[in-house]
N, C-alpha and C positions, 0 to 999 in steps of 0.2 A: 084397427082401432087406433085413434089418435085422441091428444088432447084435445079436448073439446068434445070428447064423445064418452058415454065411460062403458063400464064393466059390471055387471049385478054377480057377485059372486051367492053362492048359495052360504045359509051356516056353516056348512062344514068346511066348505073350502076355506071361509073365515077364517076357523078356527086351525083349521092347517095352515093357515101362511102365518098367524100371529106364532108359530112357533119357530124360535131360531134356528131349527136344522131342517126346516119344509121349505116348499117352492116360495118364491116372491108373490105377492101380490101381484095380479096383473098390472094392478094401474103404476105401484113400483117401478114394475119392470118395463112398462112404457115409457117412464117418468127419466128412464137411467140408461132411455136411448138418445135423450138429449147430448148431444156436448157441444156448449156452447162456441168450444174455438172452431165448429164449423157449422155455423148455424144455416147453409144453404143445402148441406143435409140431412135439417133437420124437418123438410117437407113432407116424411114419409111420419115425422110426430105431432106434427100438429093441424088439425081444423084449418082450414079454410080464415076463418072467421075469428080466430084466436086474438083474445086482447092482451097484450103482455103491461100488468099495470108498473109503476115504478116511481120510487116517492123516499128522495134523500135531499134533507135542506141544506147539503154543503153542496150539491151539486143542480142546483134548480135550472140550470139551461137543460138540464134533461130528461128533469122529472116530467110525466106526463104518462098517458095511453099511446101505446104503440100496437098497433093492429094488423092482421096477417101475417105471415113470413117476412114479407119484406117491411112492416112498420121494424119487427124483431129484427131484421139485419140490421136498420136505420139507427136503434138503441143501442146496438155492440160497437157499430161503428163511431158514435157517438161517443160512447164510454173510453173508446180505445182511444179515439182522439184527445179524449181532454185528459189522459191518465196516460198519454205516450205511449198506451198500448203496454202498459203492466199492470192494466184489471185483470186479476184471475180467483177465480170457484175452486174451492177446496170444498169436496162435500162433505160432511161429518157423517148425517145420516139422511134415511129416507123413510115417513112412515105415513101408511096408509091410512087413513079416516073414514069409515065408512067403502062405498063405492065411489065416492062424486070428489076425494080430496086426498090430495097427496101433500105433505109437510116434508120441504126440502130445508135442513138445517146446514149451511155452507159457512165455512170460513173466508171468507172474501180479503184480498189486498190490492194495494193502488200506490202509487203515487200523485200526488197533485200539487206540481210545482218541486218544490226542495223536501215536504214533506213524505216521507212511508205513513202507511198507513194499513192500519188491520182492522174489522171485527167481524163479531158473528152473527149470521145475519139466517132470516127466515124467509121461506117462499112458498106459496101453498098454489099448488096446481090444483084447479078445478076442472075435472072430467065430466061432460054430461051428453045426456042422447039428443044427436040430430044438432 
């Protein structure tokens, strides 16, 4: 299973994972084999075909769609560069939607330029079949 493909869980299993001392969600627990500081293994999480979208008006040389594994490497590398390579992902949490959507709440920092900088920031991973 990767992103870009998803997971039909049944009611019950549902209803098992919305409980905080059951198993994760699959798509969860797909979602939280990402780690971004090494995104060249992260081919075993994602599609083929995966679009990573990305949309911040302080930084528009990088805003855009990035697509495949290697559009995604192109976006890290990118971030790293113009941030000195002190962008970093704090996750807060992870919660699953349905089967087809996962909701990544991260605390994010950077610098740009002489500036720190912080906030907190949303990601929603869409899983679907084929």
């Amino acid at each position: 299973m990767k992103i870009g493909r998803s997971l039909t869980p049944s009611p019950t299993q549902y209803q098992r994972w919305s409980s905080p001392t059951a198993d994760k969600h699959p798509n969860v627990a797909l979602r939280e084999q990402l780690d971004v500081r090494d995104v060249a293994a992260a081919v075993e999480v994602f599609a083929e075909d995966v679009v990573w979208h990305f949309f911040n008006p302080r930084l528009p040389e990088i805003q855009g769609d990035y697509v495949g594994l290697a559009g995604i490497r192109t976006f890290f590398e990118k971030i790293g560069g113009a941030t000195a390579g002190t962008f970093r992902i704090e996750p807060v949490s992870l919660t699953p939607v349905g089967d087809e959507l996962v909701v990544a709440h991260s605390r994010n920092s950077l610098t740009l330029g002489p500036v720190d900088s912080y906030g907190y920031c949303v990601g929603v991973a869409h899983l679907s079949a084929g």
